[in-house]
Residue frames as a rotation matrix with the C-alpha (Angstrom) as fourth column:
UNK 1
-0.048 -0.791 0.610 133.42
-0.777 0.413 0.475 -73.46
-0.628 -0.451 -0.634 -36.34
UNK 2
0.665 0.181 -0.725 134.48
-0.595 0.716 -0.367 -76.24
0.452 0.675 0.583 -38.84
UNK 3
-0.006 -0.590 0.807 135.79
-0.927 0.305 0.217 -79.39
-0.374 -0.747 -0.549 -36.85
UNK 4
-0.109 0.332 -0.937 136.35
-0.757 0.584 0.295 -82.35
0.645 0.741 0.188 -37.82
UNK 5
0.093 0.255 0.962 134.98
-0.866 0.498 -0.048 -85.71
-0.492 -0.829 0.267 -35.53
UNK 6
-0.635 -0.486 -0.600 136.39
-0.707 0.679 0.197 -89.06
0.312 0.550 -0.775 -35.80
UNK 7
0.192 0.943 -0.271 133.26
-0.525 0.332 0.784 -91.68
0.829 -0.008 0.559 -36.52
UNK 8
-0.569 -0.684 -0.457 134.24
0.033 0.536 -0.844 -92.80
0.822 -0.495 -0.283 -33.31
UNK 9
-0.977 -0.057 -0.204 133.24
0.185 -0.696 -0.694 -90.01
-0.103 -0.716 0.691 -31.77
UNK 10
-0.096 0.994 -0.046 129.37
0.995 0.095 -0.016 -89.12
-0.011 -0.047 -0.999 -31.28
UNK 11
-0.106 0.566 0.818 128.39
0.537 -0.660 0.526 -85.50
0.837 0.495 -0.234 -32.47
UNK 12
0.656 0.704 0.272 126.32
0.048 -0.398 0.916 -84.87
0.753 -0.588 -0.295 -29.59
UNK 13
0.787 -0.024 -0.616 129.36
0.612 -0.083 0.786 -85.77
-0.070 -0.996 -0.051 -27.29
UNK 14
-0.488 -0.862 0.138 132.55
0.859 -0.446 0.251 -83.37
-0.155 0.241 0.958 -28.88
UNK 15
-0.445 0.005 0.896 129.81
0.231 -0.966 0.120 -80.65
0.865 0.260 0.428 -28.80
UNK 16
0.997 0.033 -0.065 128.70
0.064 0.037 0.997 -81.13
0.035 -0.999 0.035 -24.72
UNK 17
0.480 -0.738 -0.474 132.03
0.870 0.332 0.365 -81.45
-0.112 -0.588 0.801 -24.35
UNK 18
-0.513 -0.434 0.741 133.14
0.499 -0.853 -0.154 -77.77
0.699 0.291 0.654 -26.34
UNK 19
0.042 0.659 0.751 130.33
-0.169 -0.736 0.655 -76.15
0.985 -0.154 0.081 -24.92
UNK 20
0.885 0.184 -0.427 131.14
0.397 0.181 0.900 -77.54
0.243 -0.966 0.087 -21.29
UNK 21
-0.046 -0.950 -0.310 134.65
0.913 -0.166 0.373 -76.94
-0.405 -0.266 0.875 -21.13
UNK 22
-0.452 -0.211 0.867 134.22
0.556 -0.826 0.089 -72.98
0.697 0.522 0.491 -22.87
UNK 23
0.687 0.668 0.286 131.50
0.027 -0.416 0.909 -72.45
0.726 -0.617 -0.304 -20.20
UNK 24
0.764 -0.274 -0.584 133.81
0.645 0.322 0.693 -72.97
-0.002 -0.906 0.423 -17.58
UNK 25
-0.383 -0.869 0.313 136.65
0.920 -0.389 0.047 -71.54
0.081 0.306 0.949 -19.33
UNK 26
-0.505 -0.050 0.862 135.02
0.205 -0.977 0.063 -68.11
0.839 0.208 0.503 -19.69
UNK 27
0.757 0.590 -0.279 132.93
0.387 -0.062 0.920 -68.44
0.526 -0.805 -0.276 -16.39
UNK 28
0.275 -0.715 -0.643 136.55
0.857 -0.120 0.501 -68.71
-0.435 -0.689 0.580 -14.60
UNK 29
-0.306 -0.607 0.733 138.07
0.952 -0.179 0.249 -66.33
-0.020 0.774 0.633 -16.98
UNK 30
-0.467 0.587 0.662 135.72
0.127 -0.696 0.707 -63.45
0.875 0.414 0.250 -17.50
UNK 31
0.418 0.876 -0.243 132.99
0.101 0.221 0.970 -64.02
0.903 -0.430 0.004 -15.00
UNK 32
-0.728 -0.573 0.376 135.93
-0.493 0.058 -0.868 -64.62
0.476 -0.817 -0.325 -11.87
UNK 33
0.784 0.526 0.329 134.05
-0.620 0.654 0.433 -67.49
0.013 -0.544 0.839 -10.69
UNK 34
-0.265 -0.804 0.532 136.30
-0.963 0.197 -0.182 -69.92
0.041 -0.561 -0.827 -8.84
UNK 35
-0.802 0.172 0.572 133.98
-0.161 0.860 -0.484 -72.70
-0.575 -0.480 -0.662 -8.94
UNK 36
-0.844 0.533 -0.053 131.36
0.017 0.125 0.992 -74.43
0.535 0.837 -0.115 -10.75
UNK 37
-0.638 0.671 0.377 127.87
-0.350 0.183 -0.919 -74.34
-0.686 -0.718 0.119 -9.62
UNK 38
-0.708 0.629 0.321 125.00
0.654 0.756 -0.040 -76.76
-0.268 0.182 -0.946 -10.63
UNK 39
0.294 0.781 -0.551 122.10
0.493 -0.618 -0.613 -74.93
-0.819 -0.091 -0.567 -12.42
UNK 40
0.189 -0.078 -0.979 123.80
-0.321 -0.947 0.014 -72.55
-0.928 0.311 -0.204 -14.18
UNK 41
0.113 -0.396 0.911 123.93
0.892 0.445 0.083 -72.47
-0.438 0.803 0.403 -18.00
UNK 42
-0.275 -0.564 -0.778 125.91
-0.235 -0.746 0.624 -70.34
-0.932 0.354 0.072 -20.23
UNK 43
-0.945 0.079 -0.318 125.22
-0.302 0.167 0.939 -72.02
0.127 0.983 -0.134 -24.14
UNK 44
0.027 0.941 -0.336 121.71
-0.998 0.042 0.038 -72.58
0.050 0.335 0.941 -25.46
UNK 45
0.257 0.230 0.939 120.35
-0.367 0.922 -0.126 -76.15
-0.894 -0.312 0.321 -25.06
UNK 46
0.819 0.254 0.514 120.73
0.293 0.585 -0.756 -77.01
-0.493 0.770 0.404 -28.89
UNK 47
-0.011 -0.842 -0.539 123.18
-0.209 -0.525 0.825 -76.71
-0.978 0.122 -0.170 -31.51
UNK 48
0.866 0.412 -0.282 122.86
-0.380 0.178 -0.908 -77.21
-0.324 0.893 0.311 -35.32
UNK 49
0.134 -0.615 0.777 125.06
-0.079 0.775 0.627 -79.84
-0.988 -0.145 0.056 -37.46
UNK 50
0.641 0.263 -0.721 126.36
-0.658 -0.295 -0.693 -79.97
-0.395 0.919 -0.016 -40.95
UNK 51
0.215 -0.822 0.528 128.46
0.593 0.539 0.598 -82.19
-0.776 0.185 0.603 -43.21
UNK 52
0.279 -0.655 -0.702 130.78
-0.413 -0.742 0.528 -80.57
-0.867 0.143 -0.478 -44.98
UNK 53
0.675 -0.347 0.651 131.86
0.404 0.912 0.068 -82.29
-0.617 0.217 0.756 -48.40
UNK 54
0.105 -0.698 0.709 133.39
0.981 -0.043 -0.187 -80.67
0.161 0.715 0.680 -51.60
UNK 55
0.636 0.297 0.712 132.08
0.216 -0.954 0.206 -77.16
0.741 0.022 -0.672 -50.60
UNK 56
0.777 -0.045 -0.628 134.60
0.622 -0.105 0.776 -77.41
-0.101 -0.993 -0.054 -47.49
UNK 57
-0.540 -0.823 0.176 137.13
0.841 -0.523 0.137 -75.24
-0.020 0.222 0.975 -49.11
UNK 58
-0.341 0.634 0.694 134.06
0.416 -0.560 0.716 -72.71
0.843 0.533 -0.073 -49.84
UNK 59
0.758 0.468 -0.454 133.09
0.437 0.153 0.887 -73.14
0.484 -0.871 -0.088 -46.05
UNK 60
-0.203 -0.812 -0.547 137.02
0.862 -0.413 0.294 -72.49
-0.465 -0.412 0.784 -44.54
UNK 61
-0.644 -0.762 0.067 136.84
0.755 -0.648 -0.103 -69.24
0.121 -0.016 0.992 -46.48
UNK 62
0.307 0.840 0.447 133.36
0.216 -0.519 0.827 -67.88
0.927 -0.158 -0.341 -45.48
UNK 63
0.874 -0.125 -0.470 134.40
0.465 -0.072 0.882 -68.47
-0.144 -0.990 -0.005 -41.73
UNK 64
-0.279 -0.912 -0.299 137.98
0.916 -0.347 0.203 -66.74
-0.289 -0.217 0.932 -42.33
UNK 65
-0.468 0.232 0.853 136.17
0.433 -0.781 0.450 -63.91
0.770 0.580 0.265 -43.99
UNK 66
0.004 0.819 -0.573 133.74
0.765 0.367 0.530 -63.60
0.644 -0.441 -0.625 -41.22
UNK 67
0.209 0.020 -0.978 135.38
0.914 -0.360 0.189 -62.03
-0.348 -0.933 -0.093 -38.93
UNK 68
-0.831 -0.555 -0.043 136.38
0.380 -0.622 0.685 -59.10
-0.407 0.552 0.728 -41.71
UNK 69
-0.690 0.593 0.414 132.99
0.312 -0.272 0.910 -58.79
0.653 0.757 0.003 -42.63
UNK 70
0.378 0.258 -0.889 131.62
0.925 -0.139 0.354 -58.30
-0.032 -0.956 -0.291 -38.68
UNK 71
-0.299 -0.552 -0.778 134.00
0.680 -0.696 0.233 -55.65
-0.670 -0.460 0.583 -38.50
UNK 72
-0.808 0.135 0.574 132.46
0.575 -0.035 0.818 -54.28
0.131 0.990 -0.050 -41.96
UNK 73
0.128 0.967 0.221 128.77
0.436 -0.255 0.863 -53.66
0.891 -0.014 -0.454 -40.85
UNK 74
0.102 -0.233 -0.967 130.17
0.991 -0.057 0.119 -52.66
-0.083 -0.971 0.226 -37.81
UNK 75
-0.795 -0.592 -0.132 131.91
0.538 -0.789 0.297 -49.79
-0.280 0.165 0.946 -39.10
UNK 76
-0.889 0.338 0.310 129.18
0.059 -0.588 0.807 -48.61
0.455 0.735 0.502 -41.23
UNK 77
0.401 0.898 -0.183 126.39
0.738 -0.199 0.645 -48.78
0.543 -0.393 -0.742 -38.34
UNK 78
-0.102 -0.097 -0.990 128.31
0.949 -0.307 -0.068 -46.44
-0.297 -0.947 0.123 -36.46
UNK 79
-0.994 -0.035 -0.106 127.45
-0.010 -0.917 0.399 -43.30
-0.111 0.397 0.911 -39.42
UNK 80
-0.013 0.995 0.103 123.41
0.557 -0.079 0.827 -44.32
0.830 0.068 -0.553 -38.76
């Protein structure tokens, strides 16, 4: 995911905040839970951070590729 975060914003809270609101989203969504419950956790405690500068044009087309190259190694494990 490449996002950008106005220095307003704090890192640590615009990724609690993805990773809370997706958890929920796919809890309700998937999961057919109606309700949150305390306790549970769906995303790993940590999360890893990068800055992006001139390379961010290099970066947008690794992640658009991505999903074309998943689907790549896919195919070809399925003739092991």
């Amino acid at each position: 995911m490449l996002i950008s975060i106005p220095p307003k914003y704090a890192v640590a809270q615009v990724v609690g905040y993805i990773k809370g609101k997706s958890a929920i989203h796919i809890a309700r969504t998937y999961l057919d839970q109606k309700k949150n419950y305390g306790g549970m956790s769906f995303w790993a405690r940590g999360y890893f951070v990068s800055t992006v500068g001139t390379d961010e044009g290099v970066v947008r087309t690794y992640i658009r590729e991505q999903e074309k190259e998943d689907s790549r190694v896919e195919q070809l494990s399925l003739f092991k």
